[in-house]
N, C-alpha and C positions, 0 to 999 in steps of 0.2 A: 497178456503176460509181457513182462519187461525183460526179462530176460530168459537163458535156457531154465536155469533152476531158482530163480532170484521172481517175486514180485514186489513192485512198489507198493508204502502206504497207500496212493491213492486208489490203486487198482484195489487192495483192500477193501476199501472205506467203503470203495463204490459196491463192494461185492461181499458185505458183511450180513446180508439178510437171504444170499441165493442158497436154497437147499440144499447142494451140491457141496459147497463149502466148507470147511470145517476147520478150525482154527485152534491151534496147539499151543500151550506155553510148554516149551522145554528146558526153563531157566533153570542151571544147576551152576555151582558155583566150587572152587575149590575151599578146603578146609581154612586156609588161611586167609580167606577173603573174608570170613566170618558175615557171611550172607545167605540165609534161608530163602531157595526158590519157591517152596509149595507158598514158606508165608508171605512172602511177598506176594506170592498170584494171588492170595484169598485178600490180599488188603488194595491191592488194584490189577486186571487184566484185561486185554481185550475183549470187548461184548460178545459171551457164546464161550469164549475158550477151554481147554478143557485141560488137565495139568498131565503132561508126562514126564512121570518122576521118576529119570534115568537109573537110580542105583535098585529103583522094583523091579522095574522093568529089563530085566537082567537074568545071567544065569546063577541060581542063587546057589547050585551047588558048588561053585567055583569060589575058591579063595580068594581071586582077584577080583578089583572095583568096578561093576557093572558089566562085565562081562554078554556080549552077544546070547539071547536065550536064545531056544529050540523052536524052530516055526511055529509049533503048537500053546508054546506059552506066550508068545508075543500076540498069535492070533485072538487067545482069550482075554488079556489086557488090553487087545483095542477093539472086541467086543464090549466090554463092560464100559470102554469112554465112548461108544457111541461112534467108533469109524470105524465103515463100511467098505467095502468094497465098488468102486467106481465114485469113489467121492474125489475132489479137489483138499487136499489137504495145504494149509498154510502154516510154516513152526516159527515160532520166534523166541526168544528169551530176551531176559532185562539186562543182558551187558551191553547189547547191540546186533554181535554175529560171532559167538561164543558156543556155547552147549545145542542149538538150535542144531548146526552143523552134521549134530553125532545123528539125531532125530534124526533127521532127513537121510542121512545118511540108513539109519537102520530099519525105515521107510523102503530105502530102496531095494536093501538086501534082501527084503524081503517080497520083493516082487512090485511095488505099486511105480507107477509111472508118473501118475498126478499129486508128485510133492515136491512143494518150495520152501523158500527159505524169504520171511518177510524180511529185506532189506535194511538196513539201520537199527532191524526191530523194535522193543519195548521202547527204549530214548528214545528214537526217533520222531516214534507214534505217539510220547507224550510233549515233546519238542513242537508238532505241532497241534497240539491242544486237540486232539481226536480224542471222542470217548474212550471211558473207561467207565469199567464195571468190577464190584469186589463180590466176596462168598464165593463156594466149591458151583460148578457148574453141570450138570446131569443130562445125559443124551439117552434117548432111545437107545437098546442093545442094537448092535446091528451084524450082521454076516462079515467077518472078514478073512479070507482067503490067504493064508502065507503062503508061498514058492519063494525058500530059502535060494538065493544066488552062493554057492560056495568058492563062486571063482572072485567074490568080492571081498573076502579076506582070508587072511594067513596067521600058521600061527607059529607059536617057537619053532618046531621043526623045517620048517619052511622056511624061517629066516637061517637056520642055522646052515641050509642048504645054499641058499645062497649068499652066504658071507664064504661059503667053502668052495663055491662052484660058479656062483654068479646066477645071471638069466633074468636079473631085474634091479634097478635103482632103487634106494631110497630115501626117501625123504622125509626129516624129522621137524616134527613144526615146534620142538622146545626151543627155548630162546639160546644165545649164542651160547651164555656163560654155564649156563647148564650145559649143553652140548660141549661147551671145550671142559667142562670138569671143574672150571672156576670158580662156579657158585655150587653150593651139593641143594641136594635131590628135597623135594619139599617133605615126602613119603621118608617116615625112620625107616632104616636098615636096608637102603639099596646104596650099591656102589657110583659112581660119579664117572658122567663121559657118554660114550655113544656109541651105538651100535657101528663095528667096520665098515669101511666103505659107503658108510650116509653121508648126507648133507644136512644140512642144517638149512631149512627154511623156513622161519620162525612167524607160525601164524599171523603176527603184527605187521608185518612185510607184506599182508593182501590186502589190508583194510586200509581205508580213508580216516580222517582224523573222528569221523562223524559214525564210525562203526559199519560203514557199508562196503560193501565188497570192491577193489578196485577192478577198472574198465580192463576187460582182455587182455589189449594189448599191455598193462603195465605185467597184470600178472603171468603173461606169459615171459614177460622179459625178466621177473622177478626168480622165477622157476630155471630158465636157462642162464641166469647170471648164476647160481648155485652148483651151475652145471647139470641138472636135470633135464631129460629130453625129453617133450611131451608123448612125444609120438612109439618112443619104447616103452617097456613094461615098468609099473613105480610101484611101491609098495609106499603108503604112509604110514607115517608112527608118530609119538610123542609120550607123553608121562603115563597115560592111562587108558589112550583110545577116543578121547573126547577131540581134545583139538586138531587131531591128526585128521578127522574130517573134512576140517575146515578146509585143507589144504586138498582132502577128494574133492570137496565141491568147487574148488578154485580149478580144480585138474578139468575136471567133468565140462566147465564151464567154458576153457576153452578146447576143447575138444580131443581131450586126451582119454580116450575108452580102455586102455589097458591098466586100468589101476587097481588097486586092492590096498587093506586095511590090515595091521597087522595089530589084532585087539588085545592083546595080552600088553605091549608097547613096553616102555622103559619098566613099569613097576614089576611085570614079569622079567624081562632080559636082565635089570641091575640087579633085581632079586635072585640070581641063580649066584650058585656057585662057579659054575663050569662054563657059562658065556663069555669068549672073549667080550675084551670092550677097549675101546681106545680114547685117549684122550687127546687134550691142543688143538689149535686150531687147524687141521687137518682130517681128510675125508681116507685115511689110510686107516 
């Protein structure tokens, strides 16, 4: 392994036939990108991979987009793809290091130790001319064991606790212009700006031009230029729960364990009536 939560294509490549192994596409894309992940994975994916398609894999009685499910429903959707319990999971998606994040992320909450995040991902891996395989991909059922972590996310009440009281930072990985109110909200009928007392650390600020996660030391200096302190408690956000991962696993990476996820994010807090929210470029 190349990193805590990070493997290289090659370690892949070398390690695409080991039993143990088991290899995810979690490409999901926003509505304005006008990109279909499942069909892209059936027209080219990694050899073995198997599709997780975040907005199923969700709590569906929630009005909100993909929404964290219930231990027992996530258990049964990674029975049916064929991951098991004490396997090496690897996730990737075709933006680079995009949706991949949330996977792994929702991996963790729910108890598995052995999940990465392939590097660069899908580009990268077709960048260097490594196989590829098309059609849906079908695993053995196998045993898999949830233990929901609940101290690994939050939700409106808990933010609203601490925008009144404090007790944790956090940090928004939407981009500047969205977070100062400049640009509005890509979702109809949420209001514009950001949660009080956030920061703004906008997912693009971790990555390399090549899509791969930048070296510790940049992203810890990226985090502490925003003003976020590793070492105290962070809450991550963003438009829907997806990218705000990105920035868990940049956290997790370099060694910040008091973090958590706040899944309901922008679409739920703009969508209320009653949530303060603040605009410009300031963290008040």
């Amino acid at each position: 392994m190349d990193r805590r939560n990070l493997v290289s294509s090659e370690w892949l490549h070398a390690h695409l036939e080991a039993p143990d192994v088991v290899v995810v596409d979690a490409s999901w894309y926003l509505p304005n990108q006008n990109r279909d992940g499942h069909a892209e994975y059936l027209e080219a994916h990694i050899p073995g991979a198997v599709f997780f398609d975040i907005d199923a894999i969700s709590d569906t009685s929630s009005n909100l987009p993909h929404m964290l499910p219930p231990a027992h429903v996530f258990s049964s959707h990674m029975r049916k793809l064929g991951i098991g319990d004490g396997q090496t999971i690897v996730v990737y998606d075709g933006a680079g290091l995009f949706s991949a994040a949330r996977a792994w992320w929702m991996f963790r909450i729910m108890g598995v130790a052995r999940v990465f995040v392939l590097d660069g991902g899908l580009p990268k891996w077709r960048a260097e001319k490594r196989p590829l395989e098309d059609g849906a991909v079908s695993r053995p059922d196998r045993h898999f064991s949830a233990r929901l972590n609940h101290a690994m996310v939050r939700d409106v009440d808990d933010i609203r606790a601490i925008v009144t009281k404090g007790g944790a930072q956090i940090a928004d990985a939407r981009s500047r212009p969205r977070f100062d109110a400049v640009e509005k909200e890509p979702r109809p009928g949420l209001r514009s700006g950001h949660i009080p007392g956030s920061a703004c650390v906008h997912y693009a600020s971790l990555l390399d031009s090549n899509g791969c996660l930048k070296a510790s030391a940049e992203l810890e200096q990226t985090f502490r230029a925003a003003g976020i302190d590793p070492a105290r408690p962070i809450v991550t956000t963003c438009g829907s729960g997806v990218t705000a991962a990105i920035l868990s696993l940049a956290l997790d990476e370099i060694g910040a364990r008091k973090t958590s996820l706040y899944d309901g994010s922008w679409t739920e807090w703009g969508g209320l009536p009653d949530t303060p929210v603040a605009t410009g470029n300031s963290a008040a």
